[in-house]
N, C-alpha and C positions, 0 to 999 in steps of 0.2 A: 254970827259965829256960834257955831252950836259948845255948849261946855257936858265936861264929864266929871260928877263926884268920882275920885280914886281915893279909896283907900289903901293907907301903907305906905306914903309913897315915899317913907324911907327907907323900907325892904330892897333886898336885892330884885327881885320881879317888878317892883314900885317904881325904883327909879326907872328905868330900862320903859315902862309903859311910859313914864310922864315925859321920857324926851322923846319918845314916840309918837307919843299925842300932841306934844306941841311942835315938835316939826311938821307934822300935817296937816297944821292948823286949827287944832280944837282948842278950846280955854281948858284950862284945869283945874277944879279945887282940889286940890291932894290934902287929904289926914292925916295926923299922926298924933302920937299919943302925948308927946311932950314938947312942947313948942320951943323949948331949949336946940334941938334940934333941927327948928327951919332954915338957919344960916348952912348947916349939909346936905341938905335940898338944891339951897339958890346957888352954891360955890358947887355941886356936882355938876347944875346942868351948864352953869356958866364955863365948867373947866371941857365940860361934850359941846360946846359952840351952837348951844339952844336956849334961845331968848327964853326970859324970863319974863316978858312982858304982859303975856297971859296966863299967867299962873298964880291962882291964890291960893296959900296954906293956914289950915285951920286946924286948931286942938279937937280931938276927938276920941273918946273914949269905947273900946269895942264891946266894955263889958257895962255902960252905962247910958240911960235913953237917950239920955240930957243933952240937947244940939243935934239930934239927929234929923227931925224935921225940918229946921232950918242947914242945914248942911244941904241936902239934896234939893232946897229952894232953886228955884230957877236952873236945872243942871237937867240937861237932855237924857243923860245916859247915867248909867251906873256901874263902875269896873269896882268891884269888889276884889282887892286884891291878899288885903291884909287878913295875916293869922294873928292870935292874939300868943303863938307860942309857937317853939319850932321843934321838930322832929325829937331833937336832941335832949330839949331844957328840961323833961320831965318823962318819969314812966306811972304816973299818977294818973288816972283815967278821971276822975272828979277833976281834978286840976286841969286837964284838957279838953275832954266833950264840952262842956256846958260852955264856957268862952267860945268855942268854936262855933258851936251851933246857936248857941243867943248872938254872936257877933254876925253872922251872916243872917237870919231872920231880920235885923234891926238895918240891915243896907238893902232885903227886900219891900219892908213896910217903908225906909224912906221913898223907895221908889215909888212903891203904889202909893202915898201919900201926895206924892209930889209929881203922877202922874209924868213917869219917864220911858222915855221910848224901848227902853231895852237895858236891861244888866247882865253883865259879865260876869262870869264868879271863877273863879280861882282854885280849883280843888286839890286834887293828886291822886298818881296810879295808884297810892295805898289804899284807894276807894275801889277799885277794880279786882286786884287781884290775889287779894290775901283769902285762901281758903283751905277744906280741909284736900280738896283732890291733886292728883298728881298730874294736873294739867297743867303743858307747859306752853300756847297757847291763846293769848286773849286779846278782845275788842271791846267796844264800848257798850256792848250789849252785858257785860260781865258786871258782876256788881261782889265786892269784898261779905263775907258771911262775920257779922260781928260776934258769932258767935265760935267760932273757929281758936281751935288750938293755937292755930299760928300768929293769930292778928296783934299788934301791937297796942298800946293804949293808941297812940300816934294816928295809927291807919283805922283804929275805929272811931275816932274823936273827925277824922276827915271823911270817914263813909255818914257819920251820922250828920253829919253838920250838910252833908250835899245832899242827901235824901229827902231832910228837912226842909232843902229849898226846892226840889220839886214837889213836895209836898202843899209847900205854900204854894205855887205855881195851880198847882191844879184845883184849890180848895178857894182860888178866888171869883167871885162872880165872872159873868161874860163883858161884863161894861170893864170890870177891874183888869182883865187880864193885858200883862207883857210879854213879849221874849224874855226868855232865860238860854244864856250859852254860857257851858260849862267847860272850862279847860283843866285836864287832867295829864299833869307833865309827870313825868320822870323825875332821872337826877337831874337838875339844873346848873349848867356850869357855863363858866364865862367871866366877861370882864367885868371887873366892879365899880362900878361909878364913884363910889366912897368909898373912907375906911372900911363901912362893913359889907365885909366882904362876900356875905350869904354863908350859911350851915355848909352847904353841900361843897362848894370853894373850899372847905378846911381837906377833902378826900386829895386833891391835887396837892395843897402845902404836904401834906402829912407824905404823898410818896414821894416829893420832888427836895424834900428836906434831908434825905440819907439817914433817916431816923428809922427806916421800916427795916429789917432784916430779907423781907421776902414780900411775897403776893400772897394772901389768904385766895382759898378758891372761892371768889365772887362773881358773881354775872349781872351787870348792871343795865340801864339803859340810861341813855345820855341825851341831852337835847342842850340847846345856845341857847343862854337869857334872851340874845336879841333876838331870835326866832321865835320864843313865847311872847314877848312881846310885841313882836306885830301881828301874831296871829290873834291878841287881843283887838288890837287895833283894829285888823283888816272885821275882825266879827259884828265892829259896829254899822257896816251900812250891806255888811252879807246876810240878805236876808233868808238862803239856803241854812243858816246857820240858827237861825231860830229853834229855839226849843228842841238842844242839840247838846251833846257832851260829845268831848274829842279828846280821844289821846293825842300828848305831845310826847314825841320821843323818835327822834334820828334814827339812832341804831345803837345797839347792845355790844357788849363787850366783857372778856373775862378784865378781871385789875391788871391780870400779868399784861393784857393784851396794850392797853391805856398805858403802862408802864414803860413797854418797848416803844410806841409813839414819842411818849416824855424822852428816852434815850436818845433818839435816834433824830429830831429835835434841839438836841443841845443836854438838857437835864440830867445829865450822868450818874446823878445821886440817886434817879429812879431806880428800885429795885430790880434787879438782875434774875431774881430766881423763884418759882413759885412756894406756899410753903404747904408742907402737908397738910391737914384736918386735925389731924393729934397734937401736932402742936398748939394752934389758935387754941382748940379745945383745955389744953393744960393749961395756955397763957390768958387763957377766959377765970384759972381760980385767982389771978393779980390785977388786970387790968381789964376797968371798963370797958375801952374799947375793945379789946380782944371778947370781951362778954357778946357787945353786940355783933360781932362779927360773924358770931356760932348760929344766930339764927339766920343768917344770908348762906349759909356754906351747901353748894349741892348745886343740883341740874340747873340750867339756863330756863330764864322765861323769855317768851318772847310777846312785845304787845304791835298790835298793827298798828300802822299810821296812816293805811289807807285812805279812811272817811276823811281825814283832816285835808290830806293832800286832792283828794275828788273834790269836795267842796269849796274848801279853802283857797285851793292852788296853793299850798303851804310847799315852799320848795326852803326846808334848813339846807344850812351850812353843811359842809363836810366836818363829821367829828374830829376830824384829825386839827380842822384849823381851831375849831373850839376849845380841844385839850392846850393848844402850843398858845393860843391871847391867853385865856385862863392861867397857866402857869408864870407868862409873861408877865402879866399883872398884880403877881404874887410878889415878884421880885423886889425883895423893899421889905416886905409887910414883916411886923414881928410873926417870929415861929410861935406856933401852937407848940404846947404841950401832949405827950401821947401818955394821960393815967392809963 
């Protein structure tokens, strides 16, 4: 039975790979950072009707060396899933690059240490498409300008950190070298295995709560947890996939548009009306979120998903059934606050 180091694998992406992985059979060593924690690991997959029987969890630190070579001991592959921080938690660029980029460097040296057939890594579109041009437009051939007006700490904390691993990639002898596959998702949404519910889950609570007044003008893309996660999966014996990055992402959407879906659905509380730009913009001097909303406001991007679906055979879900489980799995859950 071949096994896979995964890190994360109490993240919303994390679980969703581990009872992927273990419904087709692989062993799992899943990390995380607080072993307080492992009992919502074994009580998620237990409550998704996915044996536990090969699954071992282990303390692991993203910002410290210590157990990283024995971690990837004995482990075929390598899913690097885990961020050490999320979109949301910080707009501190020291606080985000360096965890990002030393956390992903230390799940390539386990590999090459430990002599693993292949690793997965984990990235995001904010590695692709943050630039100064008014291109609306992009594929995997695209890479985010960290030096760009527009870029977030966020999306350059994630360009830098992916760069970095094909940096290692190519800077390793010819005896040393692995695959590397890089998955570059979207917004990620879907059902949650636990309480936590994933960052991006909080955009669904927040319009489906009757707390929104309106629809800011946002163009988003959308993709199903359970779709990135087996496009993890499927990448471990796709050898086309080798030393490859792939956007994940279904299909785009304005908020108003996800909104009418939520309505019409059941979710009544979904907002009704879109709101102008002047507004967000006034309501950006009170509220955080209305802050970050000002830099999303304007034309649609669009990314392709061609390559994924040519090589892969990646066939997602329809967005519409991903917004209606997503929203359904919320039901219960305490409301978020909207500062």
């Amino acid at each position: 039975m071949e096994k896979v180091l995964l890190t994360g694998v109490t993240g919303f992406i994390g679980l969703h790979c581990c009872k992927q992985l273990l419904d087709q059979g692989f062993a799992v060593r899943g990390t995380l950072r607080d072993s307080v924690r492992k009992e919502e690991v074994l009580t998620a997959m237990k409550e998704a009707n996915t044996s536990v029987e090969n699954l071992e969890i282990i303390e692991l630190d993203l910002l410290n060396d210590e157990g990283w070579e024995e971690a990837g001991r004995d482990c075929d592959y390598v899913m690097h899933v885990a961020s050490p921080i999320s979109a949301s938690d910080s707009l501190d660029e020291e606080v985000l690059i360096r965890p990002a980029v030393d956390g992903t460097l230390r799940a390539l040296k386990t590999a090459k240490i430990n002599k693993a057939k292949k690793v997965i890594l984990t990235s995001s579109v904010a590695s692709i498409f943050y630039d100064d041009s008014d291109k609306k437009n992009y594929d995997e051939k695209d890479w985010s300008d960290i030096d760009s007006n527009k870029i977030t700490p966020y999306a350059k904390s994630k360009t830098m950190a992916e760069r970095s691993a094909w940096e290692f990639i190519d800077n390793l002898n010819e005896d040393e070298k692995f695959p590397l596959t890089v998955f570059c998702p979207y917004m990620v949404l879907g059902p949650a295995l636990s309480p936590d519910l994933g960052g991006t889950n909080v955009l669904i609570q927040m319009l489906t709560s009757g707390k929104l007044p309106g629809t800011p003008n946002i163009h988003l893309g959308i993709v199903d947890v359970r779709d990135v996660a087996q496009a993890h999966v499927d990448a471990i014996s796709n050898q086309g996939s080798d030393n490859e990055r792939f956007i994940l992402c279904t299909s785009s959407f304005w908020l108003y548009e996800i909104s009418q879906i939520l309505i019409k659905a059941g979710f009544t509380k979904s907002p009704k009306f879109r709101l102008p730009n002047f507004v967000i913009r006034f309501a950006a001097l009170f509220s955080n979120t209305a802050r970050e909303s000002v830099r999303m406001l304007g034309d649609p991007q669009f990314l392709s998903n061609e390559k994924v679906k040519a090589i892969l055979n990646w066939q997602p879900r329809p967005v519409e059934e991903t917004l209606v489980d997503t929203a359904k799995s919320l039901e219960g859950q305490d409301q978020i606050s909207i500062p």
